[in-house]
C-alpha positions as CSV (number, residue, x, y, z in Angstrom):
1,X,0.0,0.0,0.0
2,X,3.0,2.3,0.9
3,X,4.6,1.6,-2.4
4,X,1.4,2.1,-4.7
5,X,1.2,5.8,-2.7
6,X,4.8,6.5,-3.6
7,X,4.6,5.8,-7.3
8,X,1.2,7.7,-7.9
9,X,2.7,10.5,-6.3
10,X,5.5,10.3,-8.7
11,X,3.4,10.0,-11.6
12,X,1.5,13.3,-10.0
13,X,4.7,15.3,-10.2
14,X,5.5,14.1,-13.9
15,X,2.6,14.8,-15.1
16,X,2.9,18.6,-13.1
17,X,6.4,19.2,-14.8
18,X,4.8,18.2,-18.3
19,X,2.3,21.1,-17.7
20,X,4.7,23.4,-16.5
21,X,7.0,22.5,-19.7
22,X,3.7,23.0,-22.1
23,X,2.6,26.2,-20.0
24,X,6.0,27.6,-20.6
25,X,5.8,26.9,-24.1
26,X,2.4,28.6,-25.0
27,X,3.5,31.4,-23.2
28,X,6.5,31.7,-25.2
29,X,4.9,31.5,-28.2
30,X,2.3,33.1,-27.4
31,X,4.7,36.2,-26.7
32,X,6.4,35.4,-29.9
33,X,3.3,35.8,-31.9
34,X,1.7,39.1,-30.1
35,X,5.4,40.2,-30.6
36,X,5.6,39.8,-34.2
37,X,1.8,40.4,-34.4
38,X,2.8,44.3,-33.5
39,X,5.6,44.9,-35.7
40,X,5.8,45.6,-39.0
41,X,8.8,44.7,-40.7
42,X,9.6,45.8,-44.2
43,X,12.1,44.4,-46.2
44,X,14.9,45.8,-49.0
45,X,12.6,47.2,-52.4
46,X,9.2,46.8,-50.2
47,X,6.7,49.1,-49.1
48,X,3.9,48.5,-46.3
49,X,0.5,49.5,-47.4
50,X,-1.2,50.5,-44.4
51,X,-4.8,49.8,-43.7
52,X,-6.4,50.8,-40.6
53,X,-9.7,48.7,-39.1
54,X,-11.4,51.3,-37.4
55,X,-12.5,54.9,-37.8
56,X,-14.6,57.0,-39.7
57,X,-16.5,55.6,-43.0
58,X,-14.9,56.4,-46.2
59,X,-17.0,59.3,-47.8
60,X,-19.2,58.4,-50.8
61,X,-17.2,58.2,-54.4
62,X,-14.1,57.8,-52.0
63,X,-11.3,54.7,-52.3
64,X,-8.7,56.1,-50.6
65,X,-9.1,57.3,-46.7
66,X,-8.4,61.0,-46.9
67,X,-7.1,61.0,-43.5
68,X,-6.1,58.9,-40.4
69,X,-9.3,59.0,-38.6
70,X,-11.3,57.4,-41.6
71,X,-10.7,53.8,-42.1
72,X,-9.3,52.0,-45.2
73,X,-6.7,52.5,-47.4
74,X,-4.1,55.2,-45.6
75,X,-2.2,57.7,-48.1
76,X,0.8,57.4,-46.2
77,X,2.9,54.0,-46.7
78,X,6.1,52.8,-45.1
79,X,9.1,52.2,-46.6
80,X,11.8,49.5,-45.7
81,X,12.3,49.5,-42.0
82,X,10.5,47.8,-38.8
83,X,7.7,49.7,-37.4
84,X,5.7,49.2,-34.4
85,X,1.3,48.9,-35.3
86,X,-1.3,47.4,-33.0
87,X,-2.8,44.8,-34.8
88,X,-6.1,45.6,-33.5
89,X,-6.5,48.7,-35.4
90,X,-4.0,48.5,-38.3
91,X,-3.5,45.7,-41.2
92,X,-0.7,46.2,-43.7
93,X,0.5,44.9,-47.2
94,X,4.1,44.3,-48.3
95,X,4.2,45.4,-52.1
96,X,7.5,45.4,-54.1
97,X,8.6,49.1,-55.1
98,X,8.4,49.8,-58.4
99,X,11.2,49.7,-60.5
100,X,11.8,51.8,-64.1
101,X,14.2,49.2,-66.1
102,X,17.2,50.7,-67.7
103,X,17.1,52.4,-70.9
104,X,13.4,52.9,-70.3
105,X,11.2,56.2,-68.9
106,X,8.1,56.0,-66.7
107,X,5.1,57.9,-66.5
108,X,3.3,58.7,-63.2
109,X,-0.8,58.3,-63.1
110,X,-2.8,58.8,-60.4
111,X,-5.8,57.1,-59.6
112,X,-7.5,59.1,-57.4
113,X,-8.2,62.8,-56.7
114,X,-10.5,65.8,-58.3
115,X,-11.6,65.0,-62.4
116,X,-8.9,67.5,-64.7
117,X,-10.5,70.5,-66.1
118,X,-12.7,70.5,-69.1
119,X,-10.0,69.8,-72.3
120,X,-7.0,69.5,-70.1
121,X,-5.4,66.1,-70.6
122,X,-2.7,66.1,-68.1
123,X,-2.9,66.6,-64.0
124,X,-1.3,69.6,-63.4
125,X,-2.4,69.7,-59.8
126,X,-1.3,67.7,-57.0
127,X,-5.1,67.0,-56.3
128,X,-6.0,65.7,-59.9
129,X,-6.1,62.8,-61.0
130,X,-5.1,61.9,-64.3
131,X,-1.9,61.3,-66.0
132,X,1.2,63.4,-64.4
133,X,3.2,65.9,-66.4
134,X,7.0,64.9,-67.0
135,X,8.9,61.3,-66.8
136,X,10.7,59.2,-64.8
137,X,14.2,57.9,-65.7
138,X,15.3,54.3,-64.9
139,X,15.4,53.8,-61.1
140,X,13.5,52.5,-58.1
141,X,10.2,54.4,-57.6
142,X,8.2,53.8,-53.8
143,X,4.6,54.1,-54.4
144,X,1.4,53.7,-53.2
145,X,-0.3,51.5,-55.8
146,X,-3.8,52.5,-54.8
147,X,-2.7,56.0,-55.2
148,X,-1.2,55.9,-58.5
149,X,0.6,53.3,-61.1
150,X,3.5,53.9,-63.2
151,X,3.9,53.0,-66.8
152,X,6.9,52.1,-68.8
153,X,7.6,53.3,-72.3
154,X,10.5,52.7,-74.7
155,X,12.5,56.1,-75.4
156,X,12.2,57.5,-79.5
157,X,15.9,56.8,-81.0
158,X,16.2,59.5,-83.7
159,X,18.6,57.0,-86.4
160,X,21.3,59.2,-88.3
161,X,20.1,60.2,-91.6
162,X,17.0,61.5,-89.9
163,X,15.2,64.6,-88.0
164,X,12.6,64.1,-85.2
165,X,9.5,66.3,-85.5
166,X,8.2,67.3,-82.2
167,X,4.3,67.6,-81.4
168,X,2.9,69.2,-78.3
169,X,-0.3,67.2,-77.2
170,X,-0.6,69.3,-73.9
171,X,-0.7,73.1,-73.1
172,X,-1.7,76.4,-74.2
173,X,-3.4,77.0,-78.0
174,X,-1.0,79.0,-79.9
175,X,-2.1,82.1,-80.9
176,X,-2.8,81.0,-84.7
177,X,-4.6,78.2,-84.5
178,X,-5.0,77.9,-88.2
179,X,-0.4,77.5,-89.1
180,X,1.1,74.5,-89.7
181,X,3.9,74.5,-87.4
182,X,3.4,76.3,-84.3
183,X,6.3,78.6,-83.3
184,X,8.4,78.8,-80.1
185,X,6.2,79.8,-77.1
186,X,8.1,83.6,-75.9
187,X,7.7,82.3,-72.3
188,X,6.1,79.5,-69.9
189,X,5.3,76.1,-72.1
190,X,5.4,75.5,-75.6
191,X,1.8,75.5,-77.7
192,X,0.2,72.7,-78.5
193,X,0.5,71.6,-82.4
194,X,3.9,70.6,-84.2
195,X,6.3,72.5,-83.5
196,X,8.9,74.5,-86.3
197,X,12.0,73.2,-84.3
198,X,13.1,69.9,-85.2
199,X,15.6,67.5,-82.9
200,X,19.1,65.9,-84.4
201,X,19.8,61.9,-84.0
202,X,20.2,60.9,-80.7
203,X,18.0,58.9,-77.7
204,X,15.0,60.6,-76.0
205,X,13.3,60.6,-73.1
206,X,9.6,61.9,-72.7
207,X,6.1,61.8,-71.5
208,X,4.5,60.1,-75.0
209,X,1.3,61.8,-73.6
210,X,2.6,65.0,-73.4
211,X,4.6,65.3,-76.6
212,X,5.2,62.8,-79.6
213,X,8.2,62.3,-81.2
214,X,7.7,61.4,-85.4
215,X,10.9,60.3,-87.4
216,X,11.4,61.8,-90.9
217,X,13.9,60.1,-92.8
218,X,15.9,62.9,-94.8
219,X,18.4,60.1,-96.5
220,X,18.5,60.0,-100.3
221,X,15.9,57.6,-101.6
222,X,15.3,56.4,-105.3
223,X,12.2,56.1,-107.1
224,X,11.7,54.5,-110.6
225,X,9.1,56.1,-112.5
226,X,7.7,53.1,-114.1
227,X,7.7,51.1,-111.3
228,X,3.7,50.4,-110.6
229,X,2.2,51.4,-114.3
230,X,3.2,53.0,-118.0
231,X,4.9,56.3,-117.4
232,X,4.4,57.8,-120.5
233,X,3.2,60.3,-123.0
234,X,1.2,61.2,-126.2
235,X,3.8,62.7,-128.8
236,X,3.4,65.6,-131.1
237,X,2.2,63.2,-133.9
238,X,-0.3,61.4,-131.5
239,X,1.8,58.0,-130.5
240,X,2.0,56.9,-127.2
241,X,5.9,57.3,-126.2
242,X,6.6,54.8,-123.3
243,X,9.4,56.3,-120.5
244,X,11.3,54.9,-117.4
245,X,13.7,57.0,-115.1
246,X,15.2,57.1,-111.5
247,X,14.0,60.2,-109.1
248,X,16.5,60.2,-106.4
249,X,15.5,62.6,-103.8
250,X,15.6,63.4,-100.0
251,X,13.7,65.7,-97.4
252,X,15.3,68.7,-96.9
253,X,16.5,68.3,-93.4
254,X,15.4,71.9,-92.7
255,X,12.5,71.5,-94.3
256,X,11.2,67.9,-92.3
257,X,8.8,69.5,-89.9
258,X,6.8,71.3,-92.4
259,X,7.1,68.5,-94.7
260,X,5.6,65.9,-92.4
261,X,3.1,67.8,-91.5
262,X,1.8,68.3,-95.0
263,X,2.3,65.1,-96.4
264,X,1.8,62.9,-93.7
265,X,-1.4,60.9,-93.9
266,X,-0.9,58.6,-90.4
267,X,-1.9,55.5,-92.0
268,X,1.7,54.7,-92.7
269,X,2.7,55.6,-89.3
270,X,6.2,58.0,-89.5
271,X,7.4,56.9,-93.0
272,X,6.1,59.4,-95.6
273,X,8.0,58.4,-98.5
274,X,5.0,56.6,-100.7
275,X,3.0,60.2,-99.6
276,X,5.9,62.4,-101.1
277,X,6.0,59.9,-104.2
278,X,3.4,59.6,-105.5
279,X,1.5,63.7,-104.2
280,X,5.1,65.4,-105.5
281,X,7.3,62.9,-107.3
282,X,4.9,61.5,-109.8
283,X,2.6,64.5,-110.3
284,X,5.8,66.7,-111.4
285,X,7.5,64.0,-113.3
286,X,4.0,63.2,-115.7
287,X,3.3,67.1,-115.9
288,X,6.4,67.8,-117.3
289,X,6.3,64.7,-119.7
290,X,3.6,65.3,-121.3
291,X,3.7,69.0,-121.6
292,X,7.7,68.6,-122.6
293,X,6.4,65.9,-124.9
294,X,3.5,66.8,-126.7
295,X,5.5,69.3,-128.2
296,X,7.8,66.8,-130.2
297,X,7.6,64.5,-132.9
298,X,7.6,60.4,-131.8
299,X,10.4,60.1,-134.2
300,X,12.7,62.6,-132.4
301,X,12.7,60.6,-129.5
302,X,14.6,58.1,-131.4
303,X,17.6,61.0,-132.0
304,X,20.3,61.4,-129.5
305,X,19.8,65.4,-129.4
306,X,16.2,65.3,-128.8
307,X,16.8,62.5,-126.0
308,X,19.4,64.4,-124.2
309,X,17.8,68.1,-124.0
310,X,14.6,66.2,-122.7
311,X,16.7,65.2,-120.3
312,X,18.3,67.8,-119.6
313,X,15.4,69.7,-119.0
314,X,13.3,67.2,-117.0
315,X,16.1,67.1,-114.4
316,X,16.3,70.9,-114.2
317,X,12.1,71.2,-113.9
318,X,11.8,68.5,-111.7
319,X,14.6,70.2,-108.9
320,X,12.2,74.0,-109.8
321,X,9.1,72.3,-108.8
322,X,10.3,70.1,-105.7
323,X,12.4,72.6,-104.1
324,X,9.7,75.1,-102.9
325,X,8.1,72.3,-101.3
326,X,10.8,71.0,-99.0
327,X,12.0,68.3,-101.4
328,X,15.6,67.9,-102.3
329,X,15.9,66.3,-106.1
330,X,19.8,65.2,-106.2
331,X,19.2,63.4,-109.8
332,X,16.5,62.9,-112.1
333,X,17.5,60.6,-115.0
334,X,15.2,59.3,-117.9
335,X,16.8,56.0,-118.0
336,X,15.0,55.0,-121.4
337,X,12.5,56.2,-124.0
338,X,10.5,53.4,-125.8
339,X,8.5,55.4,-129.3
340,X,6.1,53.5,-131.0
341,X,7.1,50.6,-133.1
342,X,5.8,51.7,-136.4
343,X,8.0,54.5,-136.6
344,X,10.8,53.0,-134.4
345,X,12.8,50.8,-137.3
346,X,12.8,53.7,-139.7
347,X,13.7,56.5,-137.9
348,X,15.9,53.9,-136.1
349,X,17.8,52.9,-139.1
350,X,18.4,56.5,-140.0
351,X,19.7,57.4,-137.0
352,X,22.1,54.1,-136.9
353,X,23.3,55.9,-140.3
354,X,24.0,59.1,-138.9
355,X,25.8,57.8,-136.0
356,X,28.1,55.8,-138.2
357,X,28.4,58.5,-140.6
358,X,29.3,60.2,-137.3
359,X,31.8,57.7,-136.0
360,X,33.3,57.2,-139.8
361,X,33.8,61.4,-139.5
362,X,35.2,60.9,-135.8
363,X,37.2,58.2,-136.9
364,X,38.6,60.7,-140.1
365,X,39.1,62.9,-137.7
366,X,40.8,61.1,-134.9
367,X,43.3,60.0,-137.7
368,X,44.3,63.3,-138.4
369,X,44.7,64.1,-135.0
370,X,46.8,60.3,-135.0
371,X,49.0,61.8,-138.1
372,X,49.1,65.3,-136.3
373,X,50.5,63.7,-133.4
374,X,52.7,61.3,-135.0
375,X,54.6,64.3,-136.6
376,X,54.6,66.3,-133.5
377,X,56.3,62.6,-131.9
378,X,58.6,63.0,-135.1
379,X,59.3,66.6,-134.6
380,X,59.9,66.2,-130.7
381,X,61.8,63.3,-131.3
382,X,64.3,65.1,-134.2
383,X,64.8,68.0,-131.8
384,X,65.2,65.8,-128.7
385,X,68.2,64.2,-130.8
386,X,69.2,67.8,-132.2
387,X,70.0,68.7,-128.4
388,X,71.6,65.6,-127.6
389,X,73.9,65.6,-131.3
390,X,74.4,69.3,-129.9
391,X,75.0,68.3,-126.3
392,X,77.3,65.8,-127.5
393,X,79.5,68.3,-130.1
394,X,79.8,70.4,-126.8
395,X,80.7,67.6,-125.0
396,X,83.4,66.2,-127.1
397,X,84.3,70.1,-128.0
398,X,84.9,70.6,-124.7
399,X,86.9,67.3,-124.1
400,X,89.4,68.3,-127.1
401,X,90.0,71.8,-125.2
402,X,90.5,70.4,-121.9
403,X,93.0,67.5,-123.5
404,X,94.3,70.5,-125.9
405,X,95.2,72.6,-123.0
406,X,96.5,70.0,-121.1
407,X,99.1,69.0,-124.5
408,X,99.6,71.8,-124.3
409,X,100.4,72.6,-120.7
410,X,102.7,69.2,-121.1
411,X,104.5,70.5,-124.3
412,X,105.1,73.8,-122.7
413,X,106.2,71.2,-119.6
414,X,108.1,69.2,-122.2
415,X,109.6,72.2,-124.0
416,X,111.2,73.5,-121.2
417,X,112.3,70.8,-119.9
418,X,114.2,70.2,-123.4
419,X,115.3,73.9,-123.2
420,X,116.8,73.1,-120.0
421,X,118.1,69.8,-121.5
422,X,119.6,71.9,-124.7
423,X,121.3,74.3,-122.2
424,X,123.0,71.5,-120.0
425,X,124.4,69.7,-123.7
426,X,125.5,73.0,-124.9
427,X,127.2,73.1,-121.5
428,X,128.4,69.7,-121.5
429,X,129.4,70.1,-125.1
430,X,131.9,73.1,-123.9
431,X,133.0,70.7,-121.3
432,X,133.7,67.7,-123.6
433,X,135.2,70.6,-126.3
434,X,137.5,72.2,-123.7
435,X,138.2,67.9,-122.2
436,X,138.8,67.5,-126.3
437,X,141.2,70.2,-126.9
438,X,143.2,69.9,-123.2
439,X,143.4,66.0,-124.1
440,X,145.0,67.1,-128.0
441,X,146.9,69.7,-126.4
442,X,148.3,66.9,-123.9
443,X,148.6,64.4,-126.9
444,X,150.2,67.1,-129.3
445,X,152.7,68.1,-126.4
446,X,153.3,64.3,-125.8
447,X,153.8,63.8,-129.5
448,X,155.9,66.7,-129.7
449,X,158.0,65.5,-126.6
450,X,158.1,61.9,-128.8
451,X,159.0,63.7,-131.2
452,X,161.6,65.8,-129.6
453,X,162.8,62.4,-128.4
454,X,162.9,60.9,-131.6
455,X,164.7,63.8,-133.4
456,X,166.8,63.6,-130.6
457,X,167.8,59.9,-131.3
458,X,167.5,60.3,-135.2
459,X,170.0,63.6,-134.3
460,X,172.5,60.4,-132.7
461,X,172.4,58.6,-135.9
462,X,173.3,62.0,-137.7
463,X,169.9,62.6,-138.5
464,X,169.1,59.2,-140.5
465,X,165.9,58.0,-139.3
466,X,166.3,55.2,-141.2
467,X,169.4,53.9,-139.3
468,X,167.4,55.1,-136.3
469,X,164.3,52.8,-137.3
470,X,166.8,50.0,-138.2
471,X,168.3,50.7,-134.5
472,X,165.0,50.3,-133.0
473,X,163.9,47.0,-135.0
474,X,166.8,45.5,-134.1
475,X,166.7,46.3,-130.4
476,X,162.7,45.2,-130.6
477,X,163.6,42.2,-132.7
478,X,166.9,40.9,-130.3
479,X,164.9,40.9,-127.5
480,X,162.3,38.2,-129.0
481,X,164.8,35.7,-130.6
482,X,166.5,33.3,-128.5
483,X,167.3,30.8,-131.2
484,X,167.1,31.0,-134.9
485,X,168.6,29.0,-137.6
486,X,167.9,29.9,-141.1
487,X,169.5,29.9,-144.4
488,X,170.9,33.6,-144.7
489,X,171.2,33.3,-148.3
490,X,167.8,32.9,-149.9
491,X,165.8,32.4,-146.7
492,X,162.1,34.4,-146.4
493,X,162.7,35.7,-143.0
494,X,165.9,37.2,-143.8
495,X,164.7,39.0,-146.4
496,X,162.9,41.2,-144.5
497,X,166.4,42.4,-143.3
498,X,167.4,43.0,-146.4
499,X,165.9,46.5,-146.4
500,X,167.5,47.3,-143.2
501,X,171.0,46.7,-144.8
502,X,172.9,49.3,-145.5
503,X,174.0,50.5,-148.9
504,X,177.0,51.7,-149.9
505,X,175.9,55.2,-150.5
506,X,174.2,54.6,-146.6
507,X,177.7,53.5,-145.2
508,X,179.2,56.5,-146.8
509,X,176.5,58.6,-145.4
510,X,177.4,57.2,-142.3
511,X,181.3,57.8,-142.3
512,X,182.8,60.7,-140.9
């Protein structure tokens, strides 16, 4: 019994602490709820929409409570943040803040607030409703989307090669209702209607229900006249003279406001090309035609005169006409005239001839001007060698007096150096004279002193030189015989004596 006490009593306390745990809990979340239950929290690129429970009643034709005290819908919002509410009396909405994408512009509306006034189409009053003046660039916008919405529009990109024409949807009448182009307001905001100041190429930003923004494209474009039917004309003689050409053109980029304006049908939204075709291009071009035309023959068409002054003169009345009204006619070319067949081959034929008989005249003519030049070539090319003949007789004239003067600078070189030569022979020639005559005055004194010698011995022999000479043979002769036998009496050798011996006339020359 003791035991069964002791364990219900633990079961009792068990069963305590499990309440105590789940008290504690519900308490805590019960706190946690009431806390979050009276905070707002807000996060990043939110706002709170606020919408309090009690209060006044909205007034009738009212969406939006005008103040704190009515309930509904509160003006005011919160932005990103943690705000303290009682639950009781407040409610709230977490709406994303609008955002304005880049490279795009935003236009404010309100929804709610007093009606605009009778033909105004913008809310020019912070308590109108309606469509707000201005834009918005790209960004992060916090609104109130009960009070007012924000729409996105692409920006107008003006291309190169074009002009923007501006038009004022909102604002004050200008005072001429009754102009084409309105011009710039003095002061305050511009009048409503198109304006006379045009924009340049470039990106823009703007309300598209304030002002609109029309491209005119003031490139050169090229029309062909017989592009959709016949362009033609009734000749002089009555046949139908078939035409094509090429209109190139452009809008006269001081001229594009004006121009749009008057030409502009909307059906083809900016582009007013087919408008200026076929209300300025096409009207001029058959006006001239057959006015210009009627007034020749078919046949003349066919000629290359008549062809070329008709063209001549359609380009210059087509650029008269278009001009004044803003349109720019860079070329006008009648590309080909078609006459009527009948009179085609004929007149075709003759004309064939007269060309030829041109080109046969041309061709006499250009070889003239072939012979001209070929003599001219002759006559250039004779003098051209004339000059060089001529520079060449200067040349080589100038070569024989250079080598002239210097022949004769080396004879005059020469010549005295033979000069000089002569005067060192005639001087050596002295020398060797006065070396000749000291050497025969030396030999004629040494013959003399022979001599003197001789007589002297010849003088011994009493003056016989022949004894002398036999004295002098003898000593010669003895002097180079050692032995000699010979027969005195008829022997060769001895006979050569024999004229040495003395005769008797000699012996008795020899005598005392």
């Amino acid at each position: 019994m003791a035991r069964r006490k002791s364990d219900d009593a633990a079961k009792a306390i068990g069963v305590g602490i499990v309440m105590l745990v789940v008290l504690a809990i519900a308490l805590i979340g019960g706190g946690i709820f009431f806390y979050e239950s009276l905070f707002v929290f807000v996060p990043t690129r939110h706002v709170a929409i606020m919408i309090k429970k009690t209060g006044l009643d909205l007034p009738n034709g009212e969406e939006v409570a005008p103040s704190e005290e009515h309930k509904g819908v509160q003006r005011e919002f919160l932005k990103e943040g943690r705000y303290f509410r009682n639950p009781y009396t407040w409610d709230w909405e977490i709406e994303p803040a609008f955002e304005v994408p880049a490279g795009k512009s935003g236009v404010r509306v309100r929804l709610v607030g007093d009606d605009p006034a009778y033909g105004q189409l913008l809310a020019l009053n912070e308590n109108e409703k309606g469509i707000v003046s201005g834009y918005l660039r790209e960004g992060r916008y916090e609104i109130n989307p009960y009070l007012e919405r924000i729409e996105v529009h692409d920006p107008v990109v003006i291309p190169a090669g074009h002009k923007g024409v501006i038009t004022i949807l909102s604002g004050p009448l200008p005072p001429d209702p009754n102009v084409l182009l309105v011009p710039p307001a003095a002061n305050g905001a511009p009048y409503v209607g198109v304006q006379e100041q045009t924009i340049d190429p470039q990106t823009y930003y703007f309300n598209p229900y304030e002002e609109r923004v029309s491209r005119v494209d003031c490139r050169s474009q090229r029309f062909n006249l017989a592009d959709k039917k016949d362009m033609g004309f009734p000749s002089k003689d009555g046949f139908w003279v078939s035409l094509d050409g090429i209109v190139e053109f452009r809008v006269k980029p001081e001229e594009a406001a004006r121009v749009f304006v008057t030409y502009n049908e909307d059906h083809n939204g900016d582009d007013i090309t087919e408008e200026i075709v076929s209300k300025i291009i096409l009207p001029n071009a058959r006006s001239f035609c057959r006015l210009e035309g009627s007034q020749s023959l078919g046949r003349e068409f066919i000629e290359g005169d008549t062809r070329i002054a008709f063209q001549k003169k359609f380009q210059d009345a087509m650029r008269q006409n278009c001009d004044p009204l803003g349109i720019e006619i860079i070329q006008a070319l009648i590309t080909r005239i078609t006459p009527p067949e009948p009179i085609a081959e004929p007149v075709r034929a003759r004309e064939i001839a007269k060309q030829e008989e041109k080109q046969y005249k041309q061709q006499i003519l250009q070889q003239e001007s072939e012979k001209t030049l070929a003599v001219e070539k002759a006559m250039v090319t004779r003098k051209t060698e004339l000059v060089k003949a001529e520079q060449e007789v200067v040349k080589i004239t100038t070569l024989a007096e250079q080598e002239q003067q210097v022949a004769v600078t080396k004879a005059n070189q020469e010549l005295a150096v033979a000069e000089f030569k002569l005067e060192a022979a005639k001087d050596e020639a002295e020398a060797v004279l006065a070396r000749g005559k000291a050497e025969a005055e030396v030999v004629q004194f040494e013959n003399k002193a022979e001599a003197a010698g001789w007589q002297r011995s010849v003088e011994a022999f009493s003056g016989d030189g022949q004894e002398f000479a036999r004295y002098v043979m003898f000593q010669k002769l003895s002097s180079a015989y050692r032995d000699i036998m010979v027969n005195t009496a008829d022997s060769p050798i001895m006979k050569i004596f024999d004229s040495f011996t003395p005769t008797s006339s000699d012996s008795a020359k020899v005598k005392p």
